[in-house]
Rosetta silent file (secondary structure, phi, psi, omega in degrees, C-alpha in Angstrom):
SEQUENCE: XXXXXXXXXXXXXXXXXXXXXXXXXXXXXXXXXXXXXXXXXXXXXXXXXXXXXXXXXXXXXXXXXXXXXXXXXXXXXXXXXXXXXXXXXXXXXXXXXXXXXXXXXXXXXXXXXXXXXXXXXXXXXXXXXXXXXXXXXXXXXXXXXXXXXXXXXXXXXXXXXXXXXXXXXXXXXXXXXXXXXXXXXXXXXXXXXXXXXXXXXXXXXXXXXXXXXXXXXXXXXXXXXXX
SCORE:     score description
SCORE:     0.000 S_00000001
   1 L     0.000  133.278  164.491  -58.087   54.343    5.562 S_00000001
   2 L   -51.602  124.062 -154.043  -59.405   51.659    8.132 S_00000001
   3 L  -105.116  137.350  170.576  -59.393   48.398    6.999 S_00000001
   4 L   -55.623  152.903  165.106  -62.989   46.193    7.848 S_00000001
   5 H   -14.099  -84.547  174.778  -62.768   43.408    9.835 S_00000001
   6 H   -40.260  -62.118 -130.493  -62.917   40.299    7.287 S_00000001
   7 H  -107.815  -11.446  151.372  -59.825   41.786    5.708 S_00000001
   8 H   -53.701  -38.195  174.678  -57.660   42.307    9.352 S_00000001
   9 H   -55.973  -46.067  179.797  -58.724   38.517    9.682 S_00000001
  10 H   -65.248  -34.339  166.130  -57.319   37.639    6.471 S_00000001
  11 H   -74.232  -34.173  176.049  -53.980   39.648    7.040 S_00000001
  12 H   -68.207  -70.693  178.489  -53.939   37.592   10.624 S_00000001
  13 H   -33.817  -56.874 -155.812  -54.398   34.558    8.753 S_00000001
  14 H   -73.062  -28.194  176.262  -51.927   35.081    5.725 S_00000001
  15 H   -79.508  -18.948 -177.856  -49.293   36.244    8.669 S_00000001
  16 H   -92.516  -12.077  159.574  -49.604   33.361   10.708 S_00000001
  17 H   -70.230  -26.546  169.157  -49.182   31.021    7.807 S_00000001
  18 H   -60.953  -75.237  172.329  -46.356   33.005    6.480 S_00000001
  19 H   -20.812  -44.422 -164.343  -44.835   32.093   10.330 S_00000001
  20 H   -78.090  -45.930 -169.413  -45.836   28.443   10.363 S_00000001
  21 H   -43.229  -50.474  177.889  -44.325   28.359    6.862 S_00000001
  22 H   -70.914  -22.835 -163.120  -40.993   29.430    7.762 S_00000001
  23 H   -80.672  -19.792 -174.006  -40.861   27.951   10.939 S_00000001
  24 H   -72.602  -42.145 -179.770  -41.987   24.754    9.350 S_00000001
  25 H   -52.271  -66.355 -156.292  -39.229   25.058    6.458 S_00000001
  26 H   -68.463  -28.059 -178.213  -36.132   25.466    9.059 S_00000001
  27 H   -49.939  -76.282  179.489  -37.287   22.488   11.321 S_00000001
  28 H     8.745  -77.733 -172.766  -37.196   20.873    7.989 S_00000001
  29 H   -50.608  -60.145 -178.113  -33.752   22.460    6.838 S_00000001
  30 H   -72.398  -26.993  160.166  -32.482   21.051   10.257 S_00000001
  31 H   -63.729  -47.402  147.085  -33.827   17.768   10.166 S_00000001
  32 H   -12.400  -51.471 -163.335  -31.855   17.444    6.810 S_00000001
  33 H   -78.402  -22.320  166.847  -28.922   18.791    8.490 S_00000001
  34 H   -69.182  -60.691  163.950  -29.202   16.218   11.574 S_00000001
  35 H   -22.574  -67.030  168.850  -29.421   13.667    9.116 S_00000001
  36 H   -62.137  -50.173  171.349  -26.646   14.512    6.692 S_00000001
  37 H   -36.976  -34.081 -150.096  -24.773   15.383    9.858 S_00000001
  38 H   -82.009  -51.371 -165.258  -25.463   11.976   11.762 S_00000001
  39 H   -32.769  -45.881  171.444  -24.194   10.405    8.288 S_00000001
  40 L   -70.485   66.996   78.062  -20.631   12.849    8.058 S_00000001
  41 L   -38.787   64.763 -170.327  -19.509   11.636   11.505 S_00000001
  42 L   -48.743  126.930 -178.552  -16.422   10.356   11.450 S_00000001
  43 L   -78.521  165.674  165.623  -15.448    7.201   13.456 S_00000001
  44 H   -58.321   -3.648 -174.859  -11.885    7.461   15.336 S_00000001
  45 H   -98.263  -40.640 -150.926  -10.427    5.007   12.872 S_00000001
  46 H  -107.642  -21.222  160.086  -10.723    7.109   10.023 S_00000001
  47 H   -53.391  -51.135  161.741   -9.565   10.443   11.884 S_00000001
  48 H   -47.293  -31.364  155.733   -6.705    8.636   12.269 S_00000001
  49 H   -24.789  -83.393 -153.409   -6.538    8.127    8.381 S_00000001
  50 H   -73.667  -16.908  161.739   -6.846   11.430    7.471 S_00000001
  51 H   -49.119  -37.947 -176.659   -3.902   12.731   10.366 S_00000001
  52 H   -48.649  -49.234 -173.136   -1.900   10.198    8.499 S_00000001
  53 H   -68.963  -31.422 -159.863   -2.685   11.836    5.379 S_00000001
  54 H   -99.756  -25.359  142.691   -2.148   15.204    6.492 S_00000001
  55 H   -15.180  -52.009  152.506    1.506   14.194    7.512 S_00000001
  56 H   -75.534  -19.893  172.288    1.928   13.432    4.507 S_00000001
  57 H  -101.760    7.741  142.089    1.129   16.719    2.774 S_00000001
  58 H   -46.392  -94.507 -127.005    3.294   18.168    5.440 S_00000001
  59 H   -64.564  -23.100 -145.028    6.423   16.310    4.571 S_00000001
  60 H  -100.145  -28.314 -178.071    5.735   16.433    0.892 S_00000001
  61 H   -49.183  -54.960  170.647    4.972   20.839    1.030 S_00000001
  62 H   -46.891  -59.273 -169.125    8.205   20.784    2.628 S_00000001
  63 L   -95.336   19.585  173.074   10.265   18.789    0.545 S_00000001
  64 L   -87.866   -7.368 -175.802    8.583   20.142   -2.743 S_00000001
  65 L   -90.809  -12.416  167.532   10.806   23.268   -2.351 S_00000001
  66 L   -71.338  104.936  156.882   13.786   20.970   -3.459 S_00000001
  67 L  -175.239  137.273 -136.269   13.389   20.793   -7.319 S_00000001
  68 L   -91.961  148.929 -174.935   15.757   21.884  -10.168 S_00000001
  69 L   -68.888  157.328 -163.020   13.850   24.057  -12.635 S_00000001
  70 E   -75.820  157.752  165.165   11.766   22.385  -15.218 S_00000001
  71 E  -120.301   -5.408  164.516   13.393   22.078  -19.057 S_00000001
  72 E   170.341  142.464 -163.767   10.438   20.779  -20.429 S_00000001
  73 E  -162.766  161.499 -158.234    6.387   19.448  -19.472 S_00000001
  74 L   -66.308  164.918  169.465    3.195   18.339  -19.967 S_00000001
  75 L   -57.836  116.647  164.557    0.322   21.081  -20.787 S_00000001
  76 H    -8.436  -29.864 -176.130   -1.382   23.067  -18.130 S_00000001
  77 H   -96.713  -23.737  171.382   -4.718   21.563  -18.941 S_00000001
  78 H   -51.712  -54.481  176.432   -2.985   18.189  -18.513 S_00000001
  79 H   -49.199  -49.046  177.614   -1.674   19.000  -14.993 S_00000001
  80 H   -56.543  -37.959 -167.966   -5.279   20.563  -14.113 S_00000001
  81 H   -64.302  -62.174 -157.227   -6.996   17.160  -15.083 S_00000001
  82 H   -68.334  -30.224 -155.118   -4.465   14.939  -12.997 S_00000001
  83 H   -86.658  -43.989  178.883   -5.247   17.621  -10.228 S_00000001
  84 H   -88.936  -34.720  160.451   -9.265   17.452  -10.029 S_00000001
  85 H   -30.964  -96.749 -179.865   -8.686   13.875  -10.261 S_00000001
  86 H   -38.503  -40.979  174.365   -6.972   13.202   -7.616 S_00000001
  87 H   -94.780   -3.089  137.475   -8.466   15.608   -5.288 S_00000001
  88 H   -46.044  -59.850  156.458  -11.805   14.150   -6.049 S_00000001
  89 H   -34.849  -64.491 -174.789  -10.488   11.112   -5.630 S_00000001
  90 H   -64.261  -49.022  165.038   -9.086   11.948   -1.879 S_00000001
  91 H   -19.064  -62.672 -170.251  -12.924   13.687   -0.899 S_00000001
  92 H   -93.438   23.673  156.857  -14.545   10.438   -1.945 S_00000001
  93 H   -93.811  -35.554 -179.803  -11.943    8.077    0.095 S_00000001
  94 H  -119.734   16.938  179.894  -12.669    9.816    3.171 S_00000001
  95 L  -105.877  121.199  159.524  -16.037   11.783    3.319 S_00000001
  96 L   -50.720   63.135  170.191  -19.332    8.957    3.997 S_00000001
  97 L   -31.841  144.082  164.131  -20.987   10.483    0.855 S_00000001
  98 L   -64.065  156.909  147.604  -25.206   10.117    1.555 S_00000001
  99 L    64.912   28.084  172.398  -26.101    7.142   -0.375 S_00000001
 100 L  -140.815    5.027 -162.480  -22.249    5.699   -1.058 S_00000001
 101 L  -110.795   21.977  148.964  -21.886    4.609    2.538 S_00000001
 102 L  -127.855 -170.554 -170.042  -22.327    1.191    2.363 S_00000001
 103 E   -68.190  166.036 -162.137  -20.054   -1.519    3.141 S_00000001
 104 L  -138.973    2.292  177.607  -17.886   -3.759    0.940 S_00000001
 105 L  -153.210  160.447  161.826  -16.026   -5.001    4.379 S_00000001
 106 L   -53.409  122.642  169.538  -16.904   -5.945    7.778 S_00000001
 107 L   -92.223  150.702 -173.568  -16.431   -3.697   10.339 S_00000001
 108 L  -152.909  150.473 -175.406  -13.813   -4.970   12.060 S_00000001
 109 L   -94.082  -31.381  153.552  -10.617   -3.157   14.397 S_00000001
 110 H   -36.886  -57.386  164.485   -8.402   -5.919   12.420 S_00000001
 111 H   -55.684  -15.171 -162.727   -9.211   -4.361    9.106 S_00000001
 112 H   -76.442  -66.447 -169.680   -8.794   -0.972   10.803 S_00000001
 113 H   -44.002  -41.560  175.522   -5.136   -1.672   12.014 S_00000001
 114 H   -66.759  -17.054  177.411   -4.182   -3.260    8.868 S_00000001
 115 H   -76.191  -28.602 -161.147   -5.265   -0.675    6.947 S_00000001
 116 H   -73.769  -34.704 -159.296   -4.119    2.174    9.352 S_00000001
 117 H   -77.526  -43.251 -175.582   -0.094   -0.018    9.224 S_00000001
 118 H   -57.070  -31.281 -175.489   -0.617   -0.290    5.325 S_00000001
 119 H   -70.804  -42.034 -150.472   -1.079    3.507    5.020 S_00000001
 120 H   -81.089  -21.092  174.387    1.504    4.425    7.108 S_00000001
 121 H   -77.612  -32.752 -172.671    4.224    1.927    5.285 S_00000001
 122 H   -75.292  -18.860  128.110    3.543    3.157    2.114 S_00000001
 123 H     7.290  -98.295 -165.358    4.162    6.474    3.893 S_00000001
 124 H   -52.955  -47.131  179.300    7.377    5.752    4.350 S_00000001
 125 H   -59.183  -66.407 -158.175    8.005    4.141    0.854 S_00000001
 126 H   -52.008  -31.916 -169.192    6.996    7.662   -1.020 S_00000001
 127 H   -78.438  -48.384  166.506    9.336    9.221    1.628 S_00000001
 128 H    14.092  -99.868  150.808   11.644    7.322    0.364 S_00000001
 129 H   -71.989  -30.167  178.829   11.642    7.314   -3.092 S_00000001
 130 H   -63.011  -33.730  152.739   11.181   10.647   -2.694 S_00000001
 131 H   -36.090  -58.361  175.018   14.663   11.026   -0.954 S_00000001
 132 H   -56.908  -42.670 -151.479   16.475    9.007   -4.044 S_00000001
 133 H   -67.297  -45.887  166.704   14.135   10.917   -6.642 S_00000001
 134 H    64.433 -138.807 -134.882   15.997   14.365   -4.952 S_00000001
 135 H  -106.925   28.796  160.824   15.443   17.439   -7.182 S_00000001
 136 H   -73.701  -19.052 -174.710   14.322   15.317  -10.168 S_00000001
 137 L   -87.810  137.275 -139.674   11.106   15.685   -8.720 S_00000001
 138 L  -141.840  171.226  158.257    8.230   17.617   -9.991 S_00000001
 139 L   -92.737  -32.517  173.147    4.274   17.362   -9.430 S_00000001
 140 L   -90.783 -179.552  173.945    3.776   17.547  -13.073 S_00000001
 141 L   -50.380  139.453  164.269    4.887   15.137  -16.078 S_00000001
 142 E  -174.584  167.282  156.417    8.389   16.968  -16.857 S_00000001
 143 E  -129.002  127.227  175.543   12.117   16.758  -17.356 S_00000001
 144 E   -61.297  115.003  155.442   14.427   18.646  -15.086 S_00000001
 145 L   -29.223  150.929 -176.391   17.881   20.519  -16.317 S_00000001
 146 L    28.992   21.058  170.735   20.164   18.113  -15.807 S_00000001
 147 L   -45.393  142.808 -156.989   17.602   15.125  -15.079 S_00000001
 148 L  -141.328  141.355 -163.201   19.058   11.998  -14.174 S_00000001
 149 L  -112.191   99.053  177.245   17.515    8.695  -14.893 S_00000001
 150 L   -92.258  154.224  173.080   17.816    7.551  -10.960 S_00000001
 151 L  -135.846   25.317 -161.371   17.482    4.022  -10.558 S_00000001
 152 L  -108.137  169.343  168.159   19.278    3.367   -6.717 S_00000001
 153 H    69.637  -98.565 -173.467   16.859    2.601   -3.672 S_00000001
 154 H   -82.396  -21.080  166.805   13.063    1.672   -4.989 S_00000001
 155 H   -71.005  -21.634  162.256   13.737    2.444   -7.953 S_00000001
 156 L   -77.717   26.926 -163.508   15.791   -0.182   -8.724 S_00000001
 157 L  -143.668  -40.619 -178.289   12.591   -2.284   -8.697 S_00000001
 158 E  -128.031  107.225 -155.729    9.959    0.157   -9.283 S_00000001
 159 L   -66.501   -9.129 -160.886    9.932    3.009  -12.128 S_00000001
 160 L  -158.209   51.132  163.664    7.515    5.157  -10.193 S_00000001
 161 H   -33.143  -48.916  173.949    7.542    4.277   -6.737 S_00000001
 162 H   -67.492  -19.635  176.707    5.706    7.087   -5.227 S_00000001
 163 H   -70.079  -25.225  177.403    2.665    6.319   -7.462 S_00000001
 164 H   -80.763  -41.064  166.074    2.874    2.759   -5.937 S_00000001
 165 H   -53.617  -52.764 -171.991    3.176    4.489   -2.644 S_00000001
 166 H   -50.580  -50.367 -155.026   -0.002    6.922   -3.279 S_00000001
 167 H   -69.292  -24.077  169.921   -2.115    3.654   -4.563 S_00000001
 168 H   -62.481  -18.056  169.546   -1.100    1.747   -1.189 S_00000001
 169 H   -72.143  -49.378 -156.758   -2.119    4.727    1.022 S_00000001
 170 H   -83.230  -25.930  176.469   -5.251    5.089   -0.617 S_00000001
 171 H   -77.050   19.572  144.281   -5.945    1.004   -0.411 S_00000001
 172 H   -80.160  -64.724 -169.994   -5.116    1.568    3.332 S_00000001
 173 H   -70.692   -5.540 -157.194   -7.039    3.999    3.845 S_00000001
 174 H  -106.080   -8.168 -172.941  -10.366    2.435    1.605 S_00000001
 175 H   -98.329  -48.244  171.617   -9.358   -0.685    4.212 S_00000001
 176 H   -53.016  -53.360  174.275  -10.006    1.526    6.886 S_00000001
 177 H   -74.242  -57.090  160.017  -13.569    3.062    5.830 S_00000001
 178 L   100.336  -16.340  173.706  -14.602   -0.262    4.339 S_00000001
 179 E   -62.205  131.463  169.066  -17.461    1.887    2.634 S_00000001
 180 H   -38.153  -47.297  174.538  -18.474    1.986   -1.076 S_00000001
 181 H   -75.731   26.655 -162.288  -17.465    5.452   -1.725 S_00000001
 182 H  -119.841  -66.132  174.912  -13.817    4.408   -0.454 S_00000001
 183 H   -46.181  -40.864 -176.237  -13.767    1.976   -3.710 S_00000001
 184 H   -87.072    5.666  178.304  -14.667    4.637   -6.181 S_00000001
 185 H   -95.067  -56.094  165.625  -11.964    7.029   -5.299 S_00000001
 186 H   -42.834  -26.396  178.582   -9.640    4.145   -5.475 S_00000001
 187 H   -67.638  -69.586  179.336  -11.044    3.426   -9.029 S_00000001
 188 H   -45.608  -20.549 -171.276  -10.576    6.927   -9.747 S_00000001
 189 H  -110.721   19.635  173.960   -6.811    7.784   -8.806 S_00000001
 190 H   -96.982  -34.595  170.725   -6.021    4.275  -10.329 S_00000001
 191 H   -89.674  -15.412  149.201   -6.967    5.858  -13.912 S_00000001
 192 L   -31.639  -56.128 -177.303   -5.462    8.893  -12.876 S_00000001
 193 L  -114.028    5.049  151.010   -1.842    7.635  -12.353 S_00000001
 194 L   -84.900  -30.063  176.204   -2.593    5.228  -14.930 S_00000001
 195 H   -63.975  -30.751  178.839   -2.513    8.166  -17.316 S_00000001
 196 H   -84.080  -19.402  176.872    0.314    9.821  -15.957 S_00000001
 197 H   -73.084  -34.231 -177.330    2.687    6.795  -15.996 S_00000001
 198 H   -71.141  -55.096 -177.608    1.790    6.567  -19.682 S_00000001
 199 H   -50.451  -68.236 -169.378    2.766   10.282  -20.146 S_00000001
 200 H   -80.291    8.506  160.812    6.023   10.213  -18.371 S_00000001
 201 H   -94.149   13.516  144.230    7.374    7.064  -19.754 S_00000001
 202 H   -50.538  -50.544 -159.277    6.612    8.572  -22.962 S_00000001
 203 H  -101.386   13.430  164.009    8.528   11.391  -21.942 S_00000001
 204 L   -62.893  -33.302 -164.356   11.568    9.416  -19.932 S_00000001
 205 L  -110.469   15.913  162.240   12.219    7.801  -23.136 S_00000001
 206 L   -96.631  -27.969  153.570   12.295   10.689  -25.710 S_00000001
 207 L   -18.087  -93.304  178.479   15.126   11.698  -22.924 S_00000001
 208 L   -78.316  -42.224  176.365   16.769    8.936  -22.246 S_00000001
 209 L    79.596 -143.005  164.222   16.520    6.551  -25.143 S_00000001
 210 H   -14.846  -36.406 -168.543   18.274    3.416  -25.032 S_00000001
 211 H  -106.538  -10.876  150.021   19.067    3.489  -21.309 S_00000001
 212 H   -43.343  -76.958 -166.194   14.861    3.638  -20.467 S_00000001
 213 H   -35.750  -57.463 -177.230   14.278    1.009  -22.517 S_00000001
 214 H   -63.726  -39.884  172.125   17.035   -1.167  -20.663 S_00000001
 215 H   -55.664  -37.146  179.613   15.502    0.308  -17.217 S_00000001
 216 H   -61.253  -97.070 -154.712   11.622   -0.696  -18.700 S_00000001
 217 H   -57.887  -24.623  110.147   12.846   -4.247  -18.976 S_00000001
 218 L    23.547  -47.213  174.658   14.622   -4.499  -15.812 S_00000001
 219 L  -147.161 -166.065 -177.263   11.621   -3.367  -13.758 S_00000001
 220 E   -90.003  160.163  158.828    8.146   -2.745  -12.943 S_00000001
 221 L   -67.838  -54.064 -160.695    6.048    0.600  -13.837 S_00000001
 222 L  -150.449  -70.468 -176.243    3.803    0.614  -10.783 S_00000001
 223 L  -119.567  129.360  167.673    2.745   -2.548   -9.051 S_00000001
 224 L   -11.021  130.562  129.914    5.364   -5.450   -8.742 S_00000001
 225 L    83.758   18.168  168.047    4.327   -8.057  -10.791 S_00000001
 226 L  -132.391  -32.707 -178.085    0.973   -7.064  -12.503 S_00000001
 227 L  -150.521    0.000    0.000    2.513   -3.487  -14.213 S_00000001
């Protein structure tokens, strides 16, 4: 059947409005997306950061294939917690969240470099400990077969050196961004690895006994002269 006039007009109408609609929405969509985009832009300071970082999860993928099977460890849902932590935590140190991005420092190429030399020494300290620590070492809370309560290289100083190492990488790297959301990931892996220190000297010293205890007074937990 032929449709009258009035109601081809109305079908013109309702299609070109449909058109404008959409066409209006994706400008939208993309101004959004320039926006979040200009915001996500990474300066050259903090690229450097995250190369640093990814260096580090080389070296550590690699040397994670040394380690003596476990004899006993915290619960699966434990490990998953310490897991979402932490990799929350690393998101908000280096992505310039909308509405978290502003500063708590100056920008300044002093603060960059000190931050960029601070990452990269504590770098070196986890590589380190991680050398001494050999195939005692696990990503979760555990005790190894034959676990050995080492105490030679950082460890004579510090019971959990690499944990000292992560929080100086991430205060390097929160030195680098200088940005708000840089602080709350640092909040966050600081209660993270406060929780986990508490687990495994719980479970160093159902181990060890007597010769923890003497290692506890002896040294620090995590940072020199505060813990």
């Amino acid at each position: 059947m032929a449709m009258s006039r009035p109601i081809r007009v109305l079908l013109k109408m309702a299609a070109a409005g449909a058109v404008g609609a959409l066409i209006g929405a994706r400008l939208g969509h993309w101004h959004a997306f320039q926006v979040v985009h200009a915001q996500m832009k990474f300066p050259v300071s903090m690229w450097l950061s995250v190369g640093l970082w990814m260096l580090f999860s080389v070296y550590w993928s690699v040397a994670a294939k040394d380690s003596a099977a476990t004899k006993a460890s915290e619960s699966g849902t434990s490990r998953q917690l310490h897991l979402i932590a932490v990799n929350v935590a690393l998101l908000l140190l280096v992505l310039p969240v909308p509405g978290l991005t502003r500063r708590f420092l100056p920008a300044s190429y002093l603060l960059v470099a000190a931050g960029l030399t601070i990452q990269a020494a504590f770098i070196l300290l986890a590589v380190w400990a991680r050398r001494h620590l050999g195939s005692n070492w696990s990503g979760e809370v555990r005790i190894a077969t034959e676990h050995k309560l080492v105490r030679s290289g950082p460890y004579r100083f510090i019971r959990h050196p690499i944990y000292t190492a992560v929080l100086g990488m991430y205060c390097g790297t929160a030195l680098v961004s200088g940005e708000i959301h840089a602080l709350i990931a640092l909040a966050i892996v600081i209660l993270a690895y406060w929780r986990k220190i508490h687990l495994e000297e719980r479970a160093l010293r159902e181990a060890f006994g007597a010769d923890h205890e003497a290692y506890r007074r002896e040294s620090w937990a995590w940072i020199p002269g505060v813990y």
